[in-house]
C-alpha positions in Angstrom: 60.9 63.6 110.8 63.4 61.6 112.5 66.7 63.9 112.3 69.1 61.0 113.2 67.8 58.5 111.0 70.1 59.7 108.0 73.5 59.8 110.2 72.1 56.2 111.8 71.5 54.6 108.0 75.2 56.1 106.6 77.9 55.0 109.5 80.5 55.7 107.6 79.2 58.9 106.6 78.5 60.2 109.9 82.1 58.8 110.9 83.7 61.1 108.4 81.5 64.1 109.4 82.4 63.2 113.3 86.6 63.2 112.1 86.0 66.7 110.3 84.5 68.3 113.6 87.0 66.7 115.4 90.1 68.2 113.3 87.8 71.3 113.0 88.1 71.8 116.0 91.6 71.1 117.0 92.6 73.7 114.4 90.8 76.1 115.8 92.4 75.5 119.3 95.4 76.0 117.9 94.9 79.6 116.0 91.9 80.7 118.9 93.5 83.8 121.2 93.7 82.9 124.4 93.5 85.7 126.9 92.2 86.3 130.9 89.3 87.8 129.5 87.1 88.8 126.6 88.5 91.0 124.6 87.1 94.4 124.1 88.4 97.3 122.1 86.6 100.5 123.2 87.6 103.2 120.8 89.6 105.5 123.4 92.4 108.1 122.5 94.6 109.5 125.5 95.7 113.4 124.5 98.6 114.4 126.8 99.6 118.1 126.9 103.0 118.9 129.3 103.7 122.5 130.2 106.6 122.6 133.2 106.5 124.4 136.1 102.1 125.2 135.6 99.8 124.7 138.4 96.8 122.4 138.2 94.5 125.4 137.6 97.0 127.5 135.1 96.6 123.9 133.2 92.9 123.6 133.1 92.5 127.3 132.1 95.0 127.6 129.8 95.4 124.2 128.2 92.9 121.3 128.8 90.1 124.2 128.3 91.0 125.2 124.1 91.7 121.3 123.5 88.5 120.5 125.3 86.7 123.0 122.6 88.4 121.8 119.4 88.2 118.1 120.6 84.4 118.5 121.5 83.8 119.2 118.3 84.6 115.9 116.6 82.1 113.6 115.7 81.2 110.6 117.4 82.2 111.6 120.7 80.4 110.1 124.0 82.9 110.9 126.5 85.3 112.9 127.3 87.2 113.4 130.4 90.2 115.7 131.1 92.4 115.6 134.3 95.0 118.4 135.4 98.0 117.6 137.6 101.4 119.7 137.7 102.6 120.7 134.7 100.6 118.1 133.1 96.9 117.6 131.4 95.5 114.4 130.1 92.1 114.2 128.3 90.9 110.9 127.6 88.4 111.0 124.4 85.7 107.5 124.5 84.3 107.1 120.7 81.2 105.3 119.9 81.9 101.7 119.2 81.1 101.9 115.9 83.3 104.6 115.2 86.8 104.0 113.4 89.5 104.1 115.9 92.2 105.2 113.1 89.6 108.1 111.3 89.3 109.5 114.6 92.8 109.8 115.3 93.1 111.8 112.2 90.6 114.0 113.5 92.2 114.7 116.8 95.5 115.1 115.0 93.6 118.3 113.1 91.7 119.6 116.6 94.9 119.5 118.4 96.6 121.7 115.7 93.5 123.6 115.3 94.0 124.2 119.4 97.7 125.2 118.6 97.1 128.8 118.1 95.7 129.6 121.2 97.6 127.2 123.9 100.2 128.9 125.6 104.2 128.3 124.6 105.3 124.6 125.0 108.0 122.4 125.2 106.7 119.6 122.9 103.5 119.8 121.2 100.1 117.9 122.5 100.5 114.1 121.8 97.5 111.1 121.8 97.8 107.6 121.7 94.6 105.2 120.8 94.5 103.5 124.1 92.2 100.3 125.3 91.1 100.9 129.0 90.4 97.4 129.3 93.7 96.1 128.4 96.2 95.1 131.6 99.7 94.4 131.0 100.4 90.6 130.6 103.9 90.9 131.8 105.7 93.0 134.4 109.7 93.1 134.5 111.3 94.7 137.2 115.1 96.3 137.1 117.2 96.0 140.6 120.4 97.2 141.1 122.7 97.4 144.2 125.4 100.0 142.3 123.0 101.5 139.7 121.0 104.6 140.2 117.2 104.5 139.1 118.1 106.8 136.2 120.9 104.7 135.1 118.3 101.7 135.1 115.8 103.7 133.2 118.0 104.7 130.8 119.6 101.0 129.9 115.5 100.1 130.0 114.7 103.0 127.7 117.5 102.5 125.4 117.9 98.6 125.1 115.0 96.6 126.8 112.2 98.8 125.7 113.1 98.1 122.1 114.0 94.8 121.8 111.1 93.6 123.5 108.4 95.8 121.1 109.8 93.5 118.1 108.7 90.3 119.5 105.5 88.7 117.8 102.3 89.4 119.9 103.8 92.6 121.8 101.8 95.9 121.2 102.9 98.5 123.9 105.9 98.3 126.4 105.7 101.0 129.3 108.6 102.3 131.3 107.9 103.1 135.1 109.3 103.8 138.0 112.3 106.6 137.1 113.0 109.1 134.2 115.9 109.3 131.9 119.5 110.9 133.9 119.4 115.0 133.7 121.3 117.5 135.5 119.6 119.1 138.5 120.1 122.6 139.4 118.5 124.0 142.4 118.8 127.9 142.7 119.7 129.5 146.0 117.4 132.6 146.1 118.3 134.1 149.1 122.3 134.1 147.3 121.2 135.4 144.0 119.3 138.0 145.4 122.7 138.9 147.4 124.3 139.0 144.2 122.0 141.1 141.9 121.3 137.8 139.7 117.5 137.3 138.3 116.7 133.8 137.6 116.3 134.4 134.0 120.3 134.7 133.9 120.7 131.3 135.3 118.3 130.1 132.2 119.8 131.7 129.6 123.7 130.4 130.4 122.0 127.0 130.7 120.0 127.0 127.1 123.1 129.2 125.5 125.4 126.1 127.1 123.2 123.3 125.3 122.6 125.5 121.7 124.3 123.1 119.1 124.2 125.4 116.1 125.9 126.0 112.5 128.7 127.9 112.5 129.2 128.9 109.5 132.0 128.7 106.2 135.0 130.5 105.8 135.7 131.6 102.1 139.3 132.3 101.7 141.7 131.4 98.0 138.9 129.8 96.8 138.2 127.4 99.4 135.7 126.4 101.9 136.4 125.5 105.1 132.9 124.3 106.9 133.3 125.0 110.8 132.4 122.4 112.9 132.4 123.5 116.6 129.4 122.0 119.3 128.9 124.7 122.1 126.7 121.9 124.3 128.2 121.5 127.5 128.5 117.6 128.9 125.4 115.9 130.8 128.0 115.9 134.2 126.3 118.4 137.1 130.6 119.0 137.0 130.2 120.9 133.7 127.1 122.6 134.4 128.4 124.5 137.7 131.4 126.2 135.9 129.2 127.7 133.5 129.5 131.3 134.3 126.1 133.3 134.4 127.6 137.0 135.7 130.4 139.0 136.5 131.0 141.0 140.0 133.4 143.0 140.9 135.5 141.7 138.2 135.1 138.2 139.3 133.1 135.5 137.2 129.9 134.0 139.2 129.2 130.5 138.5 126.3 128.3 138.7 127.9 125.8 141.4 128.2 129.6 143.5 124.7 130.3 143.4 122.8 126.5 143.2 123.4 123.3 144.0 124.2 121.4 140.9 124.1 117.4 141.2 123.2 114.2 139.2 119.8 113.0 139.1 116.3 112.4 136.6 114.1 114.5 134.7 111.1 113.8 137.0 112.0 112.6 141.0 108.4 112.3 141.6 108.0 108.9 139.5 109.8 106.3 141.7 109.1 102.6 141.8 110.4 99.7 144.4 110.5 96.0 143.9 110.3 94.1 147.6 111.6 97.5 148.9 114.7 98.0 146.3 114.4 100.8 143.8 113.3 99.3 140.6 112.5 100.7 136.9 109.5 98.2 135.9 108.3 97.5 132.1 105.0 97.1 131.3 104.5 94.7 128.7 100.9 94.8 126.9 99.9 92.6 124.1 98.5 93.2 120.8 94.7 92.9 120.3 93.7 89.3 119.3 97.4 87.7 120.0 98.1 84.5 122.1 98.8 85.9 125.5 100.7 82.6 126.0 102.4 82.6 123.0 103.4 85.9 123.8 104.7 85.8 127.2 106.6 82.7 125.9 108.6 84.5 123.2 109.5 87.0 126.1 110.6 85.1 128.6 112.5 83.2 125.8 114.3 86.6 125.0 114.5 86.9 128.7 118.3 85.4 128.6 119.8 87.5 125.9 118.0 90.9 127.5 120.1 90.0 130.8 123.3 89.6 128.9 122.3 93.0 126.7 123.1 95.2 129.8 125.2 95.5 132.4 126.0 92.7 134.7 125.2 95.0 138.0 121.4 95.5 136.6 119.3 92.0 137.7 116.5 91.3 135.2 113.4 89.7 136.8 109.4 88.6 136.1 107.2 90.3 138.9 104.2 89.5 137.0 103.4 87.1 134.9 99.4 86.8 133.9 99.7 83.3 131.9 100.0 81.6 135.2 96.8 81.7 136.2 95.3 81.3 132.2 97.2 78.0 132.3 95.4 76.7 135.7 92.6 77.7 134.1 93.3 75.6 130.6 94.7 72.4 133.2 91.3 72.5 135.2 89.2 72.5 132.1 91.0 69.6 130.8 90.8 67.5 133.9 87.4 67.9 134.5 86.5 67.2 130.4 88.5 63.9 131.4 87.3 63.1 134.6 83.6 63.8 133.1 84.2 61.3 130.3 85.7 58.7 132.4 82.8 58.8 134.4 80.3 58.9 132.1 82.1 55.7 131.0 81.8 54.0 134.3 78.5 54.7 135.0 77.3 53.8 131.7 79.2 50.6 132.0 78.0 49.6 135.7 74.1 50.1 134.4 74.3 48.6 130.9 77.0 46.0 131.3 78.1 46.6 127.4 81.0 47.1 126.3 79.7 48.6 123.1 78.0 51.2 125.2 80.6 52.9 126.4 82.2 54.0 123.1 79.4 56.2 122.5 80.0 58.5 125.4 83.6 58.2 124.8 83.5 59.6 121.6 80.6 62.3 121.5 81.8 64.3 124.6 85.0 65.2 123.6 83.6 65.7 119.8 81.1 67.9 120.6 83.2 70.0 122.6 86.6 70.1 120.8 84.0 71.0 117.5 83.2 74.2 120.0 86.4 75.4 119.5 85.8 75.8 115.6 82.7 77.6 116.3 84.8 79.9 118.3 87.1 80.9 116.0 84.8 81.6 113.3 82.7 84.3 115.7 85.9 85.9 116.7 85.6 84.6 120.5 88.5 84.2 122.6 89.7 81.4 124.8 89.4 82.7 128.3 87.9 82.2 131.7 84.5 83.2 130.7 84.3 80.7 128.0 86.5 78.2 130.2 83.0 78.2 132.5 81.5 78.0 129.8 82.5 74.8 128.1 82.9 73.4 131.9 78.8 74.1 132.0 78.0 72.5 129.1 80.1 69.7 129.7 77.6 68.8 132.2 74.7 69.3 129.3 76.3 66.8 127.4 77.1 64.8 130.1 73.5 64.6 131.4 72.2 63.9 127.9 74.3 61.1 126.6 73.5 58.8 129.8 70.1 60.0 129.4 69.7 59.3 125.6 71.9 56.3 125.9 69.6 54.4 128.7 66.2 55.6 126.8 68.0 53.9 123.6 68.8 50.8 125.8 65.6 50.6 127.2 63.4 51.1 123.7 65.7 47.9 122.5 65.0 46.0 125.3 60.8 46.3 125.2 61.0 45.3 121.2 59.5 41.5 121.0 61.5 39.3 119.6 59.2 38.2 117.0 59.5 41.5 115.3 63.0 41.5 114.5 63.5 39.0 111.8 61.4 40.9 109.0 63.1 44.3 109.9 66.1 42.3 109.1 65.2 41.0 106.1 64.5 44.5 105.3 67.6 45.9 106.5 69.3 43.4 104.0 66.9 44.0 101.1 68.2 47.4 101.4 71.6 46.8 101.3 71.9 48.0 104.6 75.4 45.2 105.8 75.8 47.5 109.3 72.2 46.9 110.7 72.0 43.6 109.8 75.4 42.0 110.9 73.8 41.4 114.7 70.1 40.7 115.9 70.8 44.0 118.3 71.4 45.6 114.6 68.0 44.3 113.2 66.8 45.3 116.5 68.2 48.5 116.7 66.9 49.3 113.0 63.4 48.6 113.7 63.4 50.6 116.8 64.5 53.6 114.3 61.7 53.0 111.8 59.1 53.2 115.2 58.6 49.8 115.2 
């Protein structure tokens, strides 16, 4: 069975079918993800416990221990991995691949309550987030200021940036390093409390009773209600916090500022980032699974203008990192070399054959056969990236190999046909009805070499 005898008999068939792969094809270059590499979703959940002030052991033997034994018992779990640092413990929970990411959130949701009963008094309850470990931020901004402090950054990047940017199309997570949010630091002199008869547990208790915002209460008087609306929190200025009184002596009221060292600063001074040696607060742009990281970046960078005019003029708003670039040398490198390939294929099939019929077959079913890839693609979910980029750039080659190869054994079969034999296959061809094989002898010719003449 000859397979191209039925595209060879119906030209215009076959040139309709050849226009469908083509637009196939450009449609699904147009709707195809394009990432820097495949994407893969591992199922992954991140479960962060924070208790201040712990040591690395009191964390493991306290917290990440009970969690690890509710958490174990969840089904479908083939890895999990805790790690204890000060004050903090992270456990990092790998599902099977078949397992659904959003049931097993549920589940750790019900361990970590389960766990509640026996973890020691915290701040904030345990929190998870469904996390990819193979995902990499497409995007890095960085935040410079000459006047600003980091927290003061952090807190305009926290409050502003942050958001804005999450609403754009194609944006999944946006990370803030490099600072905290602005507190008030208070750093206890011992040796003067000590002096003074003051325990450390009165310094806390005029801090939290300075910072209780609580109801006050109705007065009922001639048959009216008066609601009383007082807040007892003190300012966020160190200023405020060191006349807050925690004792009397000797008559005479002590004050924070007397016993500490009250000041301006962040919640956490061991997170710090720098940008060419400036402080900087960076945001971490990642994308959501299966979006255009192009498109994506490009609606950012697009937003890039009003962000900078969303926050103060002293803040400077810059791209440190920008993954497309090197996506988009990718994409220009493929292209070139599909059209150098084709033009070459074209000359060489040109210098051998002298026709100048030839040479439209090369120029058409190279870049057919690989713009009608791309449809392929987007029906088995794969992504445009550099693994596939290779790819297509290897079997360029294939096809490049095999059209001058097909195209000269084609040639040459047409060439060792006697001329006497062409007549009746053309008498044939138009007994058929057949008007494209027999406008030309080399279409009577080239009919008869199809039939194995």
């Amino acid at each position: 069975m000859n397979l191209s005898a039925p595209f060879i008999a119906r030209p215009v068939a076959t040139t309709l079918i050849t226009v469908a792969i083509a637009l196939a094809g450009v449609l699904g270059l147009e709707t195809i993800p394009v990432s820097p590499l495949p994407q893969i979703d591992f199922p992954t959940i991140l479960v962060q416990a924070v208790l201040p002030g712990a040591s690395p052991e009191t964390m493991a033997s306290t917290v990440a221990t009970p969690l690890e034994r509710k958490l174990g018992l969840i089904a479908g779990v083939d890895e999990m991995t805790s790690v204890n640092s000060l004050g903090m413990t992270r456990i990092s929970l790998q599902f099977d691949l078949h397992r659904d990411i959003d049931g097993a959130a549920r589940h750790v949701q019900a361990a970590i309550n389960a766990a509640r009963a026996v973890l020691p008094p915290m701040p904030v309850n345990p929190k998870y987030w469904k996390v990819n470990p193979a995902n990499a931020p497409v995007m890095i901004l960085s935040l410079t200021s000459r006047s600003m402090t980091r927290g003061q950054m952090y807190d305009a990047a926290s409050t502003v940036l942050a958001q804005r940017i999450a609403q754009v199309a194609g944006v999944g997570q946006v990370r803030i390093n490099g600072s905290a949010l602005p507190a008030v630091r208070i750093d206890v002199d011992i040796e003067k409390l000590a002096r003074m008869g003051i325990s450390l547990e009165s310094v806390h208790a005029a801090v939290a009773a300075a910072n209780v915002d609580s109801p006050k209460g109705i007065i009922d008087t001639g048959g009216r209600s008066w609601l009383i609306g007082a807040n007892d929190q003190t300012t966020t200025t160190a200023a405020a916090y060191g006349r807050l009184i925690v004792a009397y002596r000797n008559g005479a009221p002590v004050r924070i500022a007397d016993v500490a060292t009250v000041h301006d600063s962040v919640e956490n001074i061991r997170n710090a980032g720098a940008t060419n040696g400036r402080p900087s607060v960076l945001l971490l742009i990642y994308r959501q699974p299966g979006a255009n990281i192009l498109d994506t970046v490009g609606r950012v960078s697009a937003l890039l203008p009003r962000l900078r005019a969303s926050i103060p003029s002293a803040i400077a708003l810059n791209v440190d990192m920008d993954r497309t670039s090197t996506i988009r040398a990718s994409l220009h490198e493929a292209s070139r070399s599909l059209l150098l390939a084709v033009l070459l294929v074209i000359l060489v099939v040109f210098a051998f054959l002298r026709s100048a019929r030839a040479i439209w077959i090369p120029a058409v079913a190279i870049p057919v056969s690989l713009v009608g890839s791309f449809a392929a693609m987007k029906l088995l979910g794969y992504s445009l990236n550099n693994l596939t980029l290779m790819a297509l750039a290897i079997a360029t080659g294939f096809v490049v190999d095999d059209v001058i190869v097909v195209l000269e054994n084609i040639v040459r079969h047409l060439e060792e046909i006697p001329p006497d034999r062409v007549e009746p296959e053309r008498s044939n061809a138009i007994a058929a009805g057949d008007a494209f094989a027999a406008g030309t002898r080399r279409d009577a010719v080239r009919l008869a070499a199809l039939r194995g003449v």
